[in-house]
C-alpha positions as a printed Julia matrix, in Angstrom:
631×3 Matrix{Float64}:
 179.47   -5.45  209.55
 177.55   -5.9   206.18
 177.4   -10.01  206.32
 177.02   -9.42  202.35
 179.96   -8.55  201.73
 182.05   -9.79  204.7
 181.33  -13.38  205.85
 182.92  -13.78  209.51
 182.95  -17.99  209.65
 184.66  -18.17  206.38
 185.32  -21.94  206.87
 182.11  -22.67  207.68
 180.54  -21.35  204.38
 183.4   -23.35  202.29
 182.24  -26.68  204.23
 178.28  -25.52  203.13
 177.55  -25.74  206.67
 176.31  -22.49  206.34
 174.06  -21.48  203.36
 173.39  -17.93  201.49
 169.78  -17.35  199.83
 170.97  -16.32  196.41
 167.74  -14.78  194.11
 168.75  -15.6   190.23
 167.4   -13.58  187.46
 167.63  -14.93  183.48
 166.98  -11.94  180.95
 167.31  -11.51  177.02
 166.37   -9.44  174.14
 163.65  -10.68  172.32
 161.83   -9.75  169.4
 157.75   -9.88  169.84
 155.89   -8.87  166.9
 152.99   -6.78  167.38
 151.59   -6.79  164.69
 151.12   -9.03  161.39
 152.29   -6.64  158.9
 156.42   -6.43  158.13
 156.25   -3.64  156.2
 158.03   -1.51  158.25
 160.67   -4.33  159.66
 161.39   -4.71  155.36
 162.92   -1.01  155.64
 165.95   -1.76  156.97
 166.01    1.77  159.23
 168.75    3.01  160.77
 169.84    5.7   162.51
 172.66    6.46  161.49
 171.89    8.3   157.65
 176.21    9.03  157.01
 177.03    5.13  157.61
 173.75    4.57  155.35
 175.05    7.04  152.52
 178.44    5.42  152.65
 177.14    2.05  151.83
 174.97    3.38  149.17
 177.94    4.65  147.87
 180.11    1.44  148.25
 177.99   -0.08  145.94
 176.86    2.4   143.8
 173.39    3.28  143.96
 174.5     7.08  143.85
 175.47    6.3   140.02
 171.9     4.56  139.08
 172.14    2.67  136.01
 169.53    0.42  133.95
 171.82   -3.04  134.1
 171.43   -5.88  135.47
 174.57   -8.77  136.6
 175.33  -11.48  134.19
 174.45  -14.82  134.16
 176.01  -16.73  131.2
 178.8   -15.9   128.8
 180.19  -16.79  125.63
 183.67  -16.32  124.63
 184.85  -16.19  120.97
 188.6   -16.51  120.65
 191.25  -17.07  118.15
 194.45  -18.67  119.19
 197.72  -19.07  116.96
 201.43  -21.32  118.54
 204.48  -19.63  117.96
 206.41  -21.83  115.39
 210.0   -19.66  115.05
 212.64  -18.3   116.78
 215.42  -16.1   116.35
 218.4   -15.47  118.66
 220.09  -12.36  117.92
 221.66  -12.81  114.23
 221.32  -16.62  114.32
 219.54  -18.49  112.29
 215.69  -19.1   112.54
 214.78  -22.4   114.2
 211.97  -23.8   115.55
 210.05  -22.97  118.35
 210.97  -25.51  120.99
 207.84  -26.06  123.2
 209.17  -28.15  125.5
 211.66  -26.41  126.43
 211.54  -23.52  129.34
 211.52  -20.26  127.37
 214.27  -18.58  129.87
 216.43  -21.31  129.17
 216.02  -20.99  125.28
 217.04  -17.5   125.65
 219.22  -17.33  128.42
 221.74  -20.22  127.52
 225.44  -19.76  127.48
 228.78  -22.05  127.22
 229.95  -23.26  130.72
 233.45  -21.97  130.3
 236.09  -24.59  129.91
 239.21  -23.05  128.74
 240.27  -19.26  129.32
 243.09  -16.77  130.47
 245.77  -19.61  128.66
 244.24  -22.74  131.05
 241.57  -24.56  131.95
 238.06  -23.56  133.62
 235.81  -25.72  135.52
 237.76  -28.09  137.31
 234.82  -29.54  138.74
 232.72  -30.15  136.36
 235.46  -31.37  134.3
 235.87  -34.18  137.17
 232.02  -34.28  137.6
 232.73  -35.71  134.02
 235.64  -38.36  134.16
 233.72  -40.11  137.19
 230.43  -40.35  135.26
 232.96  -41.98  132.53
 234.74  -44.16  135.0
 230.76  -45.37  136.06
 229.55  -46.19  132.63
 232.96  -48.15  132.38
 232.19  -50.0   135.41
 228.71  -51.02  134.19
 230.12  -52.8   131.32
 232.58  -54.77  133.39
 235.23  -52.35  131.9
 236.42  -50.72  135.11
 239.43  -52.01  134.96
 240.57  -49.24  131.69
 239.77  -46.64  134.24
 243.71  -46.37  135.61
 244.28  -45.59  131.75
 241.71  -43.47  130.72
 243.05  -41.33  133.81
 246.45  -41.28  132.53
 245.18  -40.89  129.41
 242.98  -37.71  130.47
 244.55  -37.19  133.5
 244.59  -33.7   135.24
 248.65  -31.82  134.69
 250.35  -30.73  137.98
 250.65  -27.09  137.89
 254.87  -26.19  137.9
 255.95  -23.47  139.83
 258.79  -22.35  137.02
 256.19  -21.94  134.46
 254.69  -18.76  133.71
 252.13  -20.54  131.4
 250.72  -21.69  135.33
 251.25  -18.54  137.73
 247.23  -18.2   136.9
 246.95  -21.6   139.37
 250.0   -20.97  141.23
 249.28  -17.55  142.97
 246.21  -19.0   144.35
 247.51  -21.7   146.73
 244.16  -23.51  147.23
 243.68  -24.17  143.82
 247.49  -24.87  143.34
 246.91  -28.03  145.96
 243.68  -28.93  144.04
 245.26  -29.17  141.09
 247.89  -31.3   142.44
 246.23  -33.51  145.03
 244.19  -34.42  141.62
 247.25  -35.18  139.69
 247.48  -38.94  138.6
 244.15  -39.85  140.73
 241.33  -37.94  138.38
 240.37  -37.94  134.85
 239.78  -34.64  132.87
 236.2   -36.05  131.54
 236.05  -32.51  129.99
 238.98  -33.51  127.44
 236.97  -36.42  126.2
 234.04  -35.04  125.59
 235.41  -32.45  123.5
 237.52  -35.19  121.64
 234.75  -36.86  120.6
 233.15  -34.13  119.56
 235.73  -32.16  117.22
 234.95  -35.0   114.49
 232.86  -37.88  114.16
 235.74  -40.76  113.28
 237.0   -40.19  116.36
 236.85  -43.09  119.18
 237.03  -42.86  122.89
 239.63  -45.68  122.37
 241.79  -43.62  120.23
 245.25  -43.73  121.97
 243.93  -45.9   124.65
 245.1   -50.07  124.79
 241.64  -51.32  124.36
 241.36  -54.95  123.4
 239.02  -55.11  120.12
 236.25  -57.09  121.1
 235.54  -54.04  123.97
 235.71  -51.54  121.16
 232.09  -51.75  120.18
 231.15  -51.45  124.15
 233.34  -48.62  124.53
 231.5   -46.71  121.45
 228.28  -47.37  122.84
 228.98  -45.91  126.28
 230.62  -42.68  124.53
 227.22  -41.95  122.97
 225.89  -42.78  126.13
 228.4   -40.46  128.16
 227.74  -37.42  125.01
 224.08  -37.9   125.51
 224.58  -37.62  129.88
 226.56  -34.63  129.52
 224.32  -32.76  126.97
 221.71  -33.15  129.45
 223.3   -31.82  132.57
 223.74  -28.48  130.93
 221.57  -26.95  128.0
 224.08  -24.61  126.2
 224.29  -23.33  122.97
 226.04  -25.41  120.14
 228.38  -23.6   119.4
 227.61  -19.55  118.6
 224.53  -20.4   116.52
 221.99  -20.64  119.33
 223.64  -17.85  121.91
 221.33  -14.68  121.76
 223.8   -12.68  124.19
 224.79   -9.28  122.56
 227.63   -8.45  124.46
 228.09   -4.97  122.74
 225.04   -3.71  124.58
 224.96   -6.67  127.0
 221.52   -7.76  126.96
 219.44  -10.57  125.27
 217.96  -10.21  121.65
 215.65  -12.36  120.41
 212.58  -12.65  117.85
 209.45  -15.35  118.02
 207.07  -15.29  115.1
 203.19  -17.06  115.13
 201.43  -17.53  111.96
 198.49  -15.32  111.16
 196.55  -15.15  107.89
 199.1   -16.38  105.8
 201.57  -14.04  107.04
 203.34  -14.12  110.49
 202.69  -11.69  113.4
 206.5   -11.23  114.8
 207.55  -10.62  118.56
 210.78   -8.9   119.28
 212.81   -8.26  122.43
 215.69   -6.32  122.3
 216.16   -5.05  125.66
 215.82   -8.52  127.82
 218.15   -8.31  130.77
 215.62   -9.21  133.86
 216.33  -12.7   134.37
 212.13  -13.2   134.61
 211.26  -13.55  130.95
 207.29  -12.76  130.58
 205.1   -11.15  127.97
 206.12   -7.23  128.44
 210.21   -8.15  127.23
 208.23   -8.55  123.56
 207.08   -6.13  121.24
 205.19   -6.27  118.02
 206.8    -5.37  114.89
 203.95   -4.64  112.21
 206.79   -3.76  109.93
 207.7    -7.52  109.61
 205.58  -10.26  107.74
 208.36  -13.62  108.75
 210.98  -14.42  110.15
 214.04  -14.47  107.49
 217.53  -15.99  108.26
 220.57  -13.75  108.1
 221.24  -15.1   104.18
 217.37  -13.85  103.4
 215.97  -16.89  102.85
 212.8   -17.74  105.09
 212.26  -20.83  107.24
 209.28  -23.1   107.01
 208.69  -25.22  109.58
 205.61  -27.57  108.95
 201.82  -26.54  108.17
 201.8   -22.7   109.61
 198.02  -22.78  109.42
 197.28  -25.82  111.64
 199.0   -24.05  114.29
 195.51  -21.69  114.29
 192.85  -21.91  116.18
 189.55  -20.42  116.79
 187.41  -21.72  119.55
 183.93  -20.55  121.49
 183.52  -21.09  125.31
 180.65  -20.94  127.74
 180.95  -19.93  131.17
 178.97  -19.03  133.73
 180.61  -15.39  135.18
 182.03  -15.62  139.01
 182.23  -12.51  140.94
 185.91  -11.25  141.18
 187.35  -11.93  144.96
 190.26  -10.65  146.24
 191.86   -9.92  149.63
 190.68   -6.2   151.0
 187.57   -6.33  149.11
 184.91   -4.24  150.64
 181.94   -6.75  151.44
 179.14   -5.81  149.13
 175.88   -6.24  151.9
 174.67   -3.56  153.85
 174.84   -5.03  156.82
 178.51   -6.95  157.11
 181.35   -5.13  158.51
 184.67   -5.34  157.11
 187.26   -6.34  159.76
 190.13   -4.09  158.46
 192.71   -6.12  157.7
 193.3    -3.99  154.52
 192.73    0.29  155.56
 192.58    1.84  152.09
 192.35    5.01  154.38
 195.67    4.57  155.15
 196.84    4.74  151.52
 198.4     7.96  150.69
 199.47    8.37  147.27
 200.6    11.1   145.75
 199.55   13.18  143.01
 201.84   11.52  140.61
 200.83    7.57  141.87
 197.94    6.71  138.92
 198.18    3.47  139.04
 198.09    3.09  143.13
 194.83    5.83  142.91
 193.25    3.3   140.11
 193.83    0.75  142.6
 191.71    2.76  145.42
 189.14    3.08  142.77
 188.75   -0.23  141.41
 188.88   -1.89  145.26
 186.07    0.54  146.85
 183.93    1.39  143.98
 184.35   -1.12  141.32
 184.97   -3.82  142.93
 181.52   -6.03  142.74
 181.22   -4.54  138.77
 183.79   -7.0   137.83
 183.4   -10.69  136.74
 185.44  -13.55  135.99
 185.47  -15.73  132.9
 188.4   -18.47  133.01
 189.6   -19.36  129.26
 192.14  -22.57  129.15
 195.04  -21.59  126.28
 197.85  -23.36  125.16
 201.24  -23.03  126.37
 203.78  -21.17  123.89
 200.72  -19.59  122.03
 199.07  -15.9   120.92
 195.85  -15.38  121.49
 193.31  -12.76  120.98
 189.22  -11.98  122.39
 187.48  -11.36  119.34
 184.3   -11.01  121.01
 182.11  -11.74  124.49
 178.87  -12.16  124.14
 177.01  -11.71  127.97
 173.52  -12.48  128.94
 172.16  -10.62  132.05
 169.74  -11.08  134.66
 166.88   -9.6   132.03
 167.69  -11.89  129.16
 169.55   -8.99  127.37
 172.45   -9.71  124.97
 175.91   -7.49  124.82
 178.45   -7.74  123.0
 181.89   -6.93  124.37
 184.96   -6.23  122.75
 188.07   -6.4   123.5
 189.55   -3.35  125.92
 192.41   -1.17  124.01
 190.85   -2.27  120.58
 189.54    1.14  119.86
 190.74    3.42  116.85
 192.22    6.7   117.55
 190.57    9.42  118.98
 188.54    7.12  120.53
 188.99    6.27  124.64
 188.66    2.62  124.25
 191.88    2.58  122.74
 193.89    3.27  126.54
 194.82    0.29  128.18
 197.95   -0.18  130.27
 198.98   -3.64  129.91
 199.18   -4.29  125.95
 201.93   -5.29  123.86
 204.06   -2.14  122.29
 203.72   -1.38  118.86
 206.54   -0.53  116.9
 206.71    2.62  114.31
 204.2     5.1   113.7
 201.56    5.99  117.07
 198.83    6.19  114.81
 198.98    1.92  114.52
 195.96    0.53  116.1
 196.51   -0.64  119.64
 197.25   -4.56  119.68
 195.66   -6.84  122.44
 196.88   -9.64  121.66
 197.58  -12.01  124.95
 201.09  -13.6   124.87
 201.38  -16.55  126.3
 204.56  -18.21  126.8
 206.4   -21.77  127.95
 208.16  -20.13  131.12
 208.66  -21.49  134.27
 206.89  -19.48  137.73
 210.62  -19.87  139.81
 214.06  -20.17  139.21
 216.52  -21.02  142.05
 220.0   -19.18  141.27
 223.81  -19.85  142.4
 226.25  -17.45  143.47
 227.81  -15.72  140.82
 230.82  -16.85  138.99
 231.37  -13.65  136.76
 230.41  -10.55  138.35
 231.44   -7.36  136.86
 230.85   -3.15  137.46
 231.21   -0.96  134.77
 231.41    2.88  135.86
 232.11    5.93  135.01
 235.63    7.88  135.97
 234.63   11.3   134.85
 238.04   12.36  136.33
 239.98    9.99  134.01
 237.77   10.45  131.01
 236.88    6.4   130.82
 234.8     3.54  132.28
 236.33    0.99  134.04
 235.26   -2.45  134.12
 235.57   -3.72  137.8
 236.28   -7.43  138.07
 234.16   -7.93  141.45
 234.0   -12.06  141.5
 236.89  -14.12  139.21
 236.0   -17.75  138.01
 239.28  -19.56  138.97
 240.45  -22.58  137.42
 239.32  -25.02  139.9
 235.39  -23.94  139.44
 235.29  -21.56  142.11
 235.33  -18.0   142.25
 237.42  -15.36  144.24
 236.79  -11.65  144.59
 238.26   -9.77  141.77
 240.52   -7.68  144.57
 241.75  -10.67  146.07
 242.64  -12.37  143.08
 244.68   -9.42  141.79
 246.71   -9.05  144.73
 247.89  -12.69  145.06
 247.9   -12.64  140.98
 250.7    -9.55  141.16
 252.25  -10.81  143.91
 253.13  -14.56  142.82
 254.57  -12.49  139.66
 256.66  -10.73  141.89
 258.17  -14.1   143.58
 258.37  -15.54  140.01
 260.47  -12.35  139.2
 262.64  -12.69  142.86
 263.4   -16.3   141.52
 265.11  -15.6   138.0
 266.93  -12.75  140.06
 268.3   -15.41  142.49
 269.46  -17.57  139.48
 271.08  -14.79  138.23
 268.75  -14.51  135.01
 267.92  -11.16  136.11
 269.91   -8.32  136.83
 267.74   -5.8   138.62
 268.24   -2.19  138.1
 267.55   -0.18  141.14
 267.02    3.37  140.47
 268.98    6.11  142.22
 266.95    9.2   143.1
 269.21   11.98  143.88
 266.72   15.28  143.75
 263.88   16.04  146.17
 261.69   15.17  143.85
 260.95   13.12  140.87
 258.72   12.56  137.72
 256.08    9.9   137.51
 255.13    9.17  134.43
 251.51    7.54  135.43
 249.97    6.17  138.65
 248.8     2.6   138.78
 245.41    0.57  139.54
 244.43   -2.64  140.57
 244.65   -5.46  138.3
 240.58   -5.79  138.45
 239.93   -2.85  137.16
 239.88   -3.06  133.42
 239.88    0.34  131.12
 237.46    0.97  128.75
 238.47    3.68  126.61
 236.2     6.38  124.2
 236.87    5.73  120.64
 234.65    6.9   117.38
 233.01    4.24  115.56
 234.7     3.39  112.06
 233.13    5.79  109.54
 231.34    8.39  112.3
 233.18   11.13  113.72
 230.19   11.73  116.49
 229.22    8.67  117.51
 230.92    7.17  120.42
 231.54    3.54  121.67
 233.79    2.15  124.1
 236.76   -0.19  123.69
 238.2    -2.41  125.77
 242.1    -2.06  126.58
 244.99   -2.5   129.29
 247.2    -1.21  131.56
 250.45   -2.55  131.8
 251.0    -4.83  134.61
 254.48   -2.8   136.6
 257.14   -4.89  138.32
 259.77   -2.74  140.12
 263.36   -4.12  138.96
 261.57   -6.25  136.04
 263.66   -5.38  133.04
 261.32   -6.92  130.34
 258.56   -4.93  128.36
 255.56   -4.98  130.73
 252.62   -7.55  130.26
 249.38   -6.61  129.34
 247.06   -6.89  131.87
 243.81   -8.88  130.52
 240.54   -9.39  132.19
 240.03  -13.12  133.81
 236.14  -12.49  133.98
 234.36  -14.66  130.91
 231.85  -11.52  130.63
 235.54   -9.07  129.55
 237.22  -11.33  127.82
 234.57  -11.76  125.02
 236.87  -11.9   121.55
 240.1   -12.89  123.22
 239.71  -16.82  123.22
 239.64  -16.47  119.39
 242.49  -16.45  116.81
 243.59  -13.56  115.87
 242.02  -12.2   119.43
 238.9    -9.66  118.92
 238.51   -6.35  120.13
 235.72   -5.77  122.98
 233.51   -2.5   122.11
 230.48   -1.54  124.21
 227.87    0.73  123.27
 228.84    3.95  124.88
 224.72    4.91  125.95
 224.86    1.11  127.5
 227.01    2.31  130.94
 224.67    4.98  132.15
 225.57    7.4   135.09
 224.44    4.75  138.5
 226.68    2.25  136.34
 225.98   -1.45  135.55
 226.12   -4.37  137.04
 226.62   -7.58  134.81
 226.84  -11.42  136.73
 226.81  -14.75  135.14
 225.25  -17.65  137.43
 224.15  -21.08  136.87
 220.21  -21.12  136.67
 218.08  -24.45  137.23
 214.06  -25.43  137.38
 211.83  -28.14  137.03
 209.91  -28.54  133.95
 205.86  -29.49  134.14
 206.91  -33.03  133.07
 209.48  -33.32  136.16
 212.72  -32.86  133.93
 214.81  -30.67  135.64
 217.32  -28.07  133.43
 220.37  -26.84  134.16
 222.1   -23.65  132.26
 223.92  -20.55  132.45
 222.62  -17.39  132.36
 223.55  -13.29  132.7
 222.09  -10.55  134.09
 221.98   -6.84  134.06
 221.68   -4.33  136.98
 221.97   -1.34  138.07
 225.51   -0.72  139.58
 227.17    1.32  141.91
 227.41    4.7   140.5
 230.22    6.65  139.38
 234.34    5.89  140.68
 237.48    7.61  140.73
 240.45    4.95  139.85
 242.94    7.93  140.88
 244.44    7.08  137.35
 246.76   10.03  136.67
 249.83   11.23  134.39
 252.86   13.32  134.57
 252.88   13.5   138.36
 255.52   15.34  140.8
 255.99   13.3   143.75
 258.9    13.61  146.72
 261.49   11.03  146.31
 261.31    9.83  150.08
 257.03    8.89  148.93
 255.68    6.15  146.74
């Protein structure tokens, strides 16, 4: 047996009383120059001439040019703050700075009243406890059993038809009365206080008069609180919702030269307001109110600026970048040879470019610029390595006919394409995130090409108590509680029902029905234009078997469909008939809140467009043959 590989006293060799000559050998590569000249080391050789060609190509030596990399910088720029704004058809105001820009736009009423009751529940208690608090902290807590009478919530009543809205949803029904008598309706103070300025939060209320003054001050107190919580529009002169086309429109103006440059946005739906939702409008010098008369808002020229930087240019990094010496290997973490775009894909094939061939060409000059503010390069001036001077211009700014002029991330120029390209950089006060609730209107408008109409589909109803239900569910238990209000008046014998007999095989049907969510929208021409298309809101008529009234309109309970009804004499609801396009819309209304850079956190409500679901049959038809023994 070999004894190197097989050891017989095993034991004995573990205790080392038996020992093994071992022979150890050390060994490593090591360079020994031969000779005192490097000349040949300094070549860098290789073996290997593709890899070598590849890396000349990398950094691209196969494209030899006389340049050399630069090593200071100087920036010439000319700033100007936006100092108006515009909502829709409003009137021009100032430019709030300190505001976020989404929220400026976006704001819209919390709903408080609607479909014949009250909205919000709980933020209408949110605001009788803040009153009962500030009542407390000026030893006043003892009016609180008063102001709750006072403002207290009303128990729904299951014979009134004014309340079947609350009724047919039971948990709301038991809010609304658990509530009753132990809550105050801080909602109906507010807007007390608010519909004129004589009025007093002690109006009606047995206040002795030395607490009057106290109770003032904490109303202007409680005003102030609430107008806080929620930034909303006063009134409709601050709300740039169009809800004929259902987007945003808006206008921001910066002075420039004595004139204004003026930024409009006419198709902001995105919920993410940035610099591409505005577009210039050369056609416009100012701002002008809806009367024609123009705003001024303080000095318009010491809102311009002009400033020069130096800089010392940094190298543009970014993750994937090839490593620009010969001799470092890129770990692939990022395989642009697995990229396959196709022929179509410019900007992901620009992308390729820029990251393998362009990538150490490009240099980095950080400029600081005001928040809320336009700004434009008017020049870079950049010293390289051989003490030349260039002067650089801004990219885009050529004339036409000229390939300078391409750029793909300027501002859009409205009117004629012969209008010089416009490089302005738009900088505005909006926040980087947004958190989002659920949505408390959501709505689906589609196309029934079978019925001829688009149908509004109430997906998500607000309900009274500040929740929301889907639209579905709410119908049903909205159609049925009709129903048991209908089977009561027939037990009292205020109702005689009037069962029809069907004696043929078959009868007529005059029209099928559809659920109570789905609202019609019907094609009508616009007043003086026999072409021109828009779409109008209507109803169906809500159907009780054995109901011998005229039936009820059915109206939409979303805040988004019922735009015109709240007012008196209601307002018809028309919606741009190119607005609903073939995949349909889809149009929700949820509370939005951020932090601001100062801390201050804001709170308001905002809507949003998307695409929908496509097109839907309703199964709306007329003049229908059934068989008596089918529904």
């Amino acid at each position: 047996m070999n004894q190197r590989i097989a050891i017989e006293n095993i034991s004995a060799a573990l205790a080392r009383e038996m020992l093994f000559p071992v022979i150890m050998v050390w060994n490593r590569l090591e360079g020994r120059p031969r000779t005192k000249d490097f000349h040949r080391a300094l070549r860098a050789e290789v073996r290997d001439p593709l890899w070598m060609l590849t890396k000349q190509w990398q950094v691209g030596e196969f494209k030899g040019d006389d340049a050399g990399s630069p090593v200071f910088a100087k920036v010439h720029m000319a700033t100007t703050k936006l100092h108006k704004y515009k909502p829709n058809d409003a009137q021009v105001r100032p430019f709030d700075n300190q505001v976020p820009f989404e929220a400026t736009v976006e704001q819209r009423p919390v709903p408080f009243v609607g479909q014949q009751h009250i909205l919000s529940l709980d933020i209408r208690l949110l605001m009788g406890r803040q009153w009962i608090k500030l009542l407390n902290s000026v030893g006043l807590g003892g009016l609180g059993d008063l102001y709750i009478d006072y403002y207290g919530v009303n128990e729904p009543s299951p014979d009134s038809r004014e309340d079947i809205a609350i009724t047919a949803h039971p948990p709301v029904w038991q809010h609304f009365s658990a509530l009753t008598g132990r809550a105050m309706d801080g909602a109906s103070l507010y807007f007390y206080l608010k519909g004129d300025t004589t009025r007093h939060a002690y109006d009606g209320i047995a206040v002795p008069e030395d607490k009057k003054d106290d109770i003032d001050e904490i109303a202007e107190r409680f005003i102030g609180w609430y107008e806080k919580l929620f930034y909303q529009p006063v009134g409709a002169t601050n709300d740039a919702w169009v809800p004929e086309q259902l987007e945003y429109q808006f206008d921001v103006s910066a002075p420039k030269g004595g004139k204004e440059k003026v930024l409009v946005a006419e198709e902001y739906y995105h919920g993410r307001l940035d610099w591409y939702n505005l577009d210039v409008d050369p056609s416009r010098e100012t701002l002008v109110n809806g009367e024609g008369s123009v705003e001024t808002e303080g000095d318009a020229q010491s809102l311009e600026d002009a400033f020069t930087s130096s800089f010392i240019p940094t190298s543009i990094q970014f993750e994937g970048m090839p490593n620009t010496r010969w001799w470092t290997f890129e770990d692939g973490k990022t395989n642009f040879g697995d990229v396959k775009p196709d022929t179509t894909d410019i900007n992901k094939l620009l992308l390729m470019e820029f990251g393998l061939v362009y990538a150490n060409d490009w240099f980095m000059v950080p400029v600081q610029l005001p928040v809320g503010s336009l700004a434009n390069v008017q020049g870079l001036m950049v010293t390289n390595v051989f003490g030349e001077r260039i002067w650089v211009e801004a990219s885009g700014s050529g004339q036409d006919e000229n390939w300078q002029r391409w750029a793909m991330y300027n501002l859009a120029v409205r009117g004629s394409e012969d209008t010089q390209a416009d490089t302005t950089l738009v900088l505005l006060p909006t926040v980087p995130k947004i958190s989002e609730s659920k949505p408390i209107d959501e709505v689906y408008l589609i196309r029934d090409e079978v019925a001829n109409m688009v149908w509004g589909i109430e997906k998500s109803v607000p309900l009274p108590n500040g929740g929301s239900k889907p639209g579905r569910e709410a119908a049903i238990e909205l159609s049925s509680r009709y129903k048991q209000f209908l089977d009561s008046e027939i037990g009292t014998g205020l109702v005689i029902p009037q069962e029809p007999e069907y004696r043929a095989a078959i009868r007529y049907q005059l029209m099928t029905s559809v659920p109570e969510n789905w609202i019609p929208f019907i094609p009508t021409h616009k007043d003086g234009d026999n072409r021109e298309i828009q779409l109008q809101r209507a109803s169906m008529p809500r159907i009780i078997p054995g109901d011998p009234n005229l039936p009820e309109k059915i109206k939409p309970r979303t805040v988004l469909l019922r735009h015109g009804l709240e007012e008196t004499p209601p307002q018809p609801y028309f919606v741009y008939e190119e607005g609903v396009v073939r995949a349909g819309v889809r149009v929700f209304q949820t509370y939005q809140r951020t932090r601001w850079h100062d801390g201050g956190v804001f709170t308001w409500l905002g809507v949003r467009k998307q695409t929908g679901r496509g097109e839907g049959s309703s199964g709306l038809a007329f003049d229908r043959v059934k068989p008596t023994n089918k529904d």
